[in-house]
The first five atom37 places (N, CA, C, CB, O) and aatype in JSON, in Angstrom:
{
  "aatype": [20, 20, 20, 20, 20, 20, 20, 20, 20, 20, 20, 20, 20, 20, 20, 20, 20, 20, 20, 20, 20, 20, 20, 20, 20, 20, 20, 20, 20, 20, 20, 20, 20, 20, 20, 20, 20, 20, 20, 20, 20, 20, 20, 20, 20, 20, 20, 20, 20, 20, 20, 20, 20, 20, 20, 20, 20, 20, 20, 20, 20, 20, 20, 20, 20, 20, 20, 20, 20, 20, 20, 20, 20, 20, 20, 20],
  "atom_mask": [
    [1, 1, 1, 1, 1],
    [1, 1, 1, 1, 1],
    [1, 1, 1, 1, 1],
    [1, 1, 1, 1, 1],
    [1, 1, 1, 1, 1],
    [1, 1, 1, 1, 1],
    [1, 1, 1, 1, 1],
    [1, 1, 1, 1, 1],
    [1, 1, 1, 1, 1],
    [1, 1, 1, 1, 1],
    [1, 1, 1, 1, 1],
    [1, 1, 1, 1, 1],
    [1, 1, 1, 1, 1],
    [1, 1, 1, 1, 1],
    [1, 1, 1, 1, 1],
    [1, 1, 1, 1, 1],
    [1, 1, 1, 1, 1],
    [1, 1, 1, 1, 1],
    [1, 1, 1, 1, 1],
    [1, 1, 1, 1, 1],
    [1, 1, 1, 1, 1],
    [1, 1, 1, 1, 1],
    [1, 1, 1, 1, 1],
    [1, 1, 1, 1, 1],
    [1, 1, 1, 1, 1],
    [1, 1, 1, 1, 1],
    [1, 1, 1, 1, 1],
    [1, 1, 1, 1, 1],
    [1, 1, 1, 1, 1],
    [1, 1, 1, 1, 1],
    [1, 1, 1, 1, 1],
    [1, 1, 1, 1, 1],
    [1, 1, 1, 1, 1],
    [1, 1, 1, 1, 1],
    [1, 1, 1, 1, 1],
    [1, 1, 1, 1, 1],
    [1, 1, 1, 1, 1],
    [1, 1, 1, 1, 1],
    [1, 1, 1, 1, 1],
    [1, 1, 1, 1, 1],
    [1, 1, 1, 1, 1],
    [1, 1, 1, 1, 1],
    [1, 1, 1, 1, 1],
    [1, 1, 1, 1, 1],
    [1, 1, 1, 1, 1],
    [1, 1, 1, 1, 1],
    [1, 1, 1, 1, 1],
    [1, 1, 1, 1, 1],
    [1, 1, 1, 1, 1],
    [1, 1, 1, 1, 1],
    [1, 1, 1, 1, 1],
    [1, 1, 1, 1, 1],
    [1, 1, 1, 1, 1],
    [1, 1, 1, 1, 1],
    [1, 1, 1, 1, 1],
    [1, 1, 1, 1, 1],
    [1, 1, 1, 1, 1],
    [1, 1, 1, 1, 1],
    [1, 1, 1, 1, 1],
    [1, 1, 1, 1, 1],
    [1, 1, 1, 1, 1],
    [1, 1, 1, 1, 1],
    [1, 1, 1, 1, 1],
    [1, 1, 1, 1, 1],
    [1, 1, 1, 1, 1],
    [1, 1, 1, 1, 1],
    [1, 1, 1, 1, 1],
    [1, 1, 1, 1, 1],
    [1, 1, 1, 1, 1],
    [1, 1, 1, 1, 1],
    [1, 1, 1, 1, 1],
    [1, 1, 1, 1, 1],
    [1, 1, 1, 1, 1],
    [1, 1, 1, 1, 1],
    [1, 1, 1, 1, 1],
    [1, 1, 1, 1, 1]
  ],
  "atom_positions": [
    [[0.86, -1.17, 0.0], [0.0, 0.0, 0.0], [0.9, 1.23, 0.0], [-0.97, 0.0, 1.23], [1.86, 1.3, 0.77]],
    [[0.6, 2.2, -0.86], [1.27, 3.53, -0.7], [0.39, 4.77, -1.1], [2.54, 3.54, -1.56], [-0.67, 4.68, -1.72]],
    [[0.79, 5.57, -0.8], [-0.06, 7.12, -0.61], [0.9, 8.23, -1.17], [-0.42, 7.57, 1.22], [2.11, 8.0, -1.04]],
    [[0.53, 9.41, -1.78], [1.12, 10.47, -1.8], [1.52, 10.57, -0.24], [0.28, 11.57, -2.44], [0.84, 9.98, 0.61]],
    [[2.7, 11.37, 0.1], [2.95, 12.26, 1.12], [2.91, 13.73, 0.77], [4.16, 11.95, 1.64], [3.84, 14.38, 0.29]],
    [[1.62, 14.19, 1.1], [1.27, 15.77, 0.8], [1.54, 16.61, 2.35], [-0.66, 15.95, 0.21], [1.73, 15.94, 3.37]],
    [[1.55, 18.07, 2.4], [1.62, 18.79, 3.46], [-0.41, 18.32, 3.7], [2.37, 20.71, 3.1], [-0.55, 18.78, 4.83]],
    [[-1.2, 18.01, 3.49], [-2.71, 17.5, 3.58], [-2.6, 16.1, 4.45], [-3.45, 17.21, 1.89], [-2.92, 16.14, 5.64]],
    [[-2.14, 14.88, 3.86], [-1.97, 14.13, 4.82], [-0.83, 14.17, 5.98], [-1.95, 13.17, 4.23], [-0.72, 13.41, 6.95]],
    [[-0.1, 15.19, 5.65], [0.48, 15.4, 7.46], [-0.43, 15.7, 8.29], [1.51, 16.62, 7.82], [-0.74, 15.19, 9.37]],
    [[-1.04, 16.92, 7.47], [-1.84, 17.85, 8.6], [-3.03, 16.96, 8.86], [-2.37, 19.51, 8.04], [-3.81, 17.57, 9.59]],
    [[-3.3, 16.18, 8.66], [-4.45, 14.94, 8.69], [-4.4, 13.75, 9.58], [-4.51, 14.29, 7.39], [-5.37, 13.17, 10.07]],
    [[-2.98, 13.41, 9.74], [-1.97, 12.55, 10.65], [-2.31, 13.31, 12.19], [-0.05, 12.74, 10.05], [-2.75, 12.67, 13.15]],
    [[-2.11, 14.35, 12.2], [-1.93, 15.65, 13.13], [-3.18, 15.85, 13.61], [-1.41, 17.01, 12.42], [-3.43, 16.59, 14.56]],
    [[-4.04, 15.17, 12.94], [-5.36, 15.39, 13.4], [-5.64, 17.14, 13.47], [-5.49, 14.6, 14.92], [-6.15, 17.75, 14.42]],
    [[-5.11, 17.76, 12.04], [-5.59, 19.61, 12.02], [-6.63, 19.34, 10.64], [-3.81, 21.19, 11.55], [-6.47, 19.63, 9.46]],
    [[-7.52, 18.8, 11.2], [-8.49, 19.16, 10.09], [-9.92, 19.53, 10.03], [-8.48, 18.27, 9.38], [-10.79, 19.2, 9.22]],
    [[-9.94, 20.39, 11.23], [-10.74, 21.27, 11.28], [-9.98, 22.46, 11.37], [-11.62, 21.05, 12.2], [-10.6, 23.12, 12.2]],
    [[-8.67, 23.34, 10.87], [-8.33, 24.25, 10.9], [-7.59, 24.6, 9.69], [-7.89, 24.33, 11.88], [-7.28, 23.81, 8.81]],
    [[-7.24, 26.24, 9.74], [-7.05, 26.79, 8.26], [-5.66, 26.27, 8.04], [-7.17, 28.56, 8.04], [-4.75, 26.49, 8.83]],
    [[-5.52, 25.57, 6.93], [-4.4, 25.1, 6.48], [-3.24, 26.53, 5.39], [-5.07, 23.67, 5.56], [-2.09, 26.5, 4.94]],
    [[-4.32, 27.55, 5.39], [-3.05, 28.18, 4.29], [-1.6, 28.87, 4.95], [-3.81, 29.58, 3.33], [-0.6, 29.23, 4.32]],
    [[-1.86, 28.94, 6.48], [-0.39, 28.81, 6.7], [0.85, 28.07, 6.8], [-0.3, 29.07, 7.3], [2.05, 28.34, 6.71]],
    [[-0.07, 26.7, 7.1], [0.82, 25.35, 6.7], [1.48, 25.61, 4.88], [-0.53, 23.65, 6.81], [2.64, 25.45, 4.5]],
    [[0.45, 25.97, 4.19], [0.68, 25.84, 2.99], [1.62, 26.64, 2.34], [-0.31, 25.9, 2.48], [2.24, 26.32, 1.33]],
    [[1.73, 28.01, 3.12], [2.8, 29.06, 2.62], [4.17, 28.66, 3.59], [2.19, 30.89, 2.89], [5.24, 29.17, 3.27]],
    [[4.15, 28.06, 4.38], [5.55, 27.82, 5.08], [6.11, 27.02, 3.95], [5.56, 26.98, 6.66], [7.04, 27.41, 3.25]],
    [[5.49, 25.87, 3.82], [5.44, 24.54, 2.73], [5.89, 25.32, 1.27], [3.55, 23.7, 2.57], [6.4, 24.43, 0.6]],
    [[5.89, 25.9, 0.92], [5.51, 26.53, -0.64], [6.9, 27.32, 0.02], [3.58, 27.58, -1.2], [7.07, 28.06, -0.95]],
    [[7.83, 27.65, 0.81], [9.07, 28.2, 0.55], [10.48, 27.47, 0.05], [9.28, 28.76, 1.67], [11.6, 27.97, 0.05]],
    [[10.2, 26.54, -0.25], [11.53, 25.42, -0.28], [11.41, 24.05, 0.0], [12.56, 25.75, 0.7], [10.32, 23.65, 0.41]],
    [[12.23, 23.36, -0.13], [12.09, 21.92, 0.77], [12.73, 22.0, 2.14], [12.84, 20.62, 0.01], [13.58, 22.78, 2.57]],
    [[12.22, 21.17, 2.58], [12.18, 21.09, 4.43], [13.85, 20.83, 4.56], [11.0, 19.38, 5.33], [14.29, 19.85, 3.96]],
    [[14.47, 21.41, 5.06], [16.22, 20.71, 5.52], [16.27, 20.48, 6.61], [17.58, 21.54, 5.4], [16.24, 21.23, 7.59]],
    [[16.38, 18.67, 6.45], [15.79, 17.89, 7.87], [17.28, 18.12, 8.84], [15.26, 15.77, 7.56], [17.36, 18.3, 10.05]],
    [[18.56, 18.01, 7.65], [19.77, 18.59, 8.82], [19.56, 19.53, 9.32], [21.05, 18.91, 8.47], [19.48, 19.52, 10.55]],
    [[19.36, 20.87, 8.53], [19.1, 21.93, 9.84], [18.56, 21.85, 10.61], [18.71, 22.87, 9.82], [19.06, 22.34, 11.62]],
    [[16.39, 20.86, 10.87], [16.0, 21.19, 11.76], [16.82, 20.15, 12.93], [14.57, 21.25, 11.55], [16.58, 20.4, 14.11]],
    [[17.51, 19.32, 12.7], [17.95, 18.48, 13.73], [18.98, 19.66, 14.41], [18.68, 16.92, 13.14], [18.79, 20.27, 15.46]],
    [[19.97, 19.78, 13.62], [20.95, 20.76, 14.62], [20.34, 21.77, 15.1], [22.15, 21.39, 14.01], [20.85, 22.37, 16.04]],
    [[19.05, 22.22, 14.52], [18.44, 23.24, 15.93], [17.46, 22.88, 17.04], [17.68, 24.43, 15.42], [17.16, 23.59, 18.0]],
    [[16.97, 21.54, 16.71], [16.55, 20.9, 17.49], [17.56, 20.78, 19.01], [16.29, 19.77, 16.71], [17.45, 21.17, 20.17]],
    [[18.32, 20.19, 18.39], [19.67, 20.31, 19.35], [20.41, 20.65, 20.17], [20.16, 20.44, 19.24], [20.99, 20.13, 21.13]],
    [[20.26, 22.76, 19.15], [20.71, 23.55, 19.74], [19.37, 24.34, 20.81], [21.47, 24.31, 18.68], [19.62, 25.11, 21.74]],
    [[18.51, 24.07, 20.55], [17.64, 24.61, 21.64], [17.4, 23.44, 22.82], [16.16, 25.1, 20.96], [16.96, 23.71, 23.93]],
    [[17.62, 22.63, 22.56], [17.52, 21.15, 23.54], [18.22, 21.23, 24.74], [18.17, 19.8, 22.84], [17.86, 21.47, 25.89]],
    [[19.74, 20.89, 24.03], [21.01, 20.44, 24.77], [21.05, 21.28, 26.02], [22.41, 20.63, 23.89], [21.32, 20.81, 27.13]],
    [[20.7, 22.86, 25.74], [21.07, 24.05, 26.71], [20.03, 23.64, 28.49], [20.37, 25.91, 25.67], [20.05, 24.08, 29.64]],
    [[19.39, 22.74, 27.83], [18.35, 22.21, 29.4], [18.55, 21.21, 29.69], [16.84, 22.09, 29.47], [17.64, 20.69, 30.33]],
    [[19.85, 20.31, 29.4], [20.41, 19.16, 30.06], [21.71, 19.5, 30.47], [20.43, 17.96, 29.24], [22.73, 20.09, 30.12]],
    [[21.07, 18.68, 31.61], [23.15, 18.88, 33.16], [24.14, 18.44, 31.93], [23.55, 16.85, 35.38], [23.77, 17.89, 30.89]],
    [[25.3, 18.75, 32.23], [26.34, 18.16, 31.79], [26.7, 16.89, 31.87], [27.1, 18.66, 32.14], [27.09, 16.15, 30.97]],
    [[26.49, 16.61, 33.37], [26.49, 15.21, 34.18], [25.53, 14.28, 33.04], [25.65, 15.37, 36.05], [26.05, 13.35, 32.43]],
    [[24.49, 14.54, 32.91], [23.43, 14.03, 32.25], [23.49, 13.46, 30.87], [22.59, 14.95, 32.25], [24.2, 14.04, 30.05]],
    [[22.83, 12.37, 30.52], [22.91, 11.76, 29.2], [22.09, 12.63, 28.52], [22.48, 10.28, 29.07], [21.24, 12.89, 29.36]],
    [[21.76, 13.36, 27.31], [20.98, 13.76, 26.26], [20.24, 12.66, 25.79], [21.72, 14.34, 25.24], [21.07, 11.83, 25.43]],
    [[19.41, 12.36, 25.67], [18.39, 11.66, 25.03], [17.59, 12.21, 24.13], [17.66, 11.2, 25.81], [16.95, 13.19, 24.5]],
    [[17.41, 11.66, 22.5], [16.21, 11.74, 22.12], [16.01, 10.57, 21.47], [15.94, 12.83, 21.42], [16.79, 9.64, 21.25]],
    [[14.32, 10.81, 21.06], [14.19, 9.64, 20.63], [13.23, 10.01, 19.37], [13.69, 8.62, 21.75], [12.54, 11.03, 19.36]],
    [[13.26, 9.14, 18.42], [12.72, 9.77, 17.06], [11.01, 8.6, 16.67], [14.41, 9.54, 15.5], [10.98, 7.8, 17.6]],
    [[10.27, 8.42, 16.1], [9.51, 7.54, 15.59], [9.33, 7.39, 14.48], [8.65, 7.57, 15.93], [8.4, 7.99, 13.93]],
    [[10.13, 6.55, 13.79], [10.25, 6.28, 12.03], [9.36, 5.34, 11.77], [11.73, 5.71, 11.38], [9.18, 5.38, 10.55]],
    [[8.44, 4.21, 12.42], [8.14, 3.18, 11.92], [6.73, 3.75, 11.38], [8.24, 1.97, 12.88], [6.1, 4.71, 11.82]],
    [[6.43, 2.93, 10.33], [5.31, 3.37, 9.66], [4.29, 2.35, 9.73], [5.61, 3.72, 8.31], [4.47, 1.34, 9.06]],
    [[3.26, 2.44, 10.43], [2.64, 1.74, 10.52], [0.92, 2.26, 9.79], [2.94, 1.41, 11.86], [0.31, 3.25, 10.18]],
    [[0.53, 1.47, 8.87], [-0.7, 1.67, 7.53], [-2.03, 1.39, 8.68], [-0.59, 0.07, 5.78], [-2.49, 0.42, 9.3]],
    [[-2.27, 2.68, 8.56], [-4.28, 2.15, 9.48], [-5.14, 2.31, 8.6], [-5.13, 3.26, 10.93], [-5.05, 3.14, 7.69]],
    [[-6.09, 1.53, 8.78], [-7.6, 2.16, 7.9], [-8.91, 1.81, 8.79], [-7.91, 1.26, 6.12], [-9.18, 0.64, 9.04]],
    [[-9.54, 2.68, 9.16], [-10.33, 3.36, 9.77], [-11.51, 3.76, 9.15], [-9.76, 4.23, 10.17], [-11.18, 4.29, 8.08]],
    [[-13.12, 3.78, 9.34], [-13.81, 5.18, 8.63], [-13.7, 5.94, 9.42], [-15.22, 5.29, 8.2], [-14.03, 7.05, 9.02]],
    [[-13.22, 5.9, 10.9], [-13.39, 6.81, 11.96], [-11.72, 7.52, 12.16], [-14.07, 5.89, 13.4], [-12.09, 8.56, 12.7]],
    [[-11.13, 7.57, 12.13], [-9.73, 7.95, 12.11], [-9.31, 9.0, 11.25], [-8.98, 6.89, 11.79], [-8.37, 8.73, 10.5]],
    [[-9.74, 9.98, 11.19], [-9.06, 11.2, 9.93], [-7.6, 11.14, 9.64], [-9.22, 12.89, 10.42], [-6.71, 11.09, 10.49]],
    [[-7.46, 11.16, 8.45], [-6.12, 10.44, 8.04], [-5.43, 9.11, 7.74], [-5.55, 10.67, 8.72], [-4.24, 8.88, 7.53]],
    [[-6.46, 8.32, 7.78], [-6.25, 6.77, 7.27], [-6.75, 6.76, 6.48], [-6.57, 5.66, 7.86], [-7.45, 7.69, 6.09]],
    [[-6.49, 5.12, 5.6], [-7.37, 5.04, 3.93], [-6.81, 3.4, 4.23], [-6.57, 6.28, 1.95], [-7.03, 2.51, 3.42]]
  ]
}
């Protein structure tokens, strides 16, 4: 099974679909996303609220798991 990946089924995933999407749409409509940058600023706003002493942790969720639902906005 496969799907377009649109800025529509994110915002659908996200469960925003009762709200105005055209600012999603003009952020979206400047370029493609540069997933390195947002990590290193992820990072850089992160790191500054963990001890030194302390391990940094994050943790990411890549697995993709296919639902279909009639009740679920954003499945098919």
């Amino acid at each position: 099974m496969s799907c377009r990946h649109t800025v529509t089924q994110g915002l659908l995933t996200l469960g925003l679909h009762d709200v105005d999407w055209s600012a999603w749409y003009r952020l979206f409509s400047r370029g493609r996303f540069d997933a390195l940058k947002a990590g290193e600023e992820m990072i850089r706003h992160t790191l500054e609220h963990v001890e030194e002493t302390r391990p940094y942790v994050v943790v990411g969720d890549g697995v993709k798991v296919y639902r279909h639902s009639r009740k679920m906005p954003g499945t098919h």
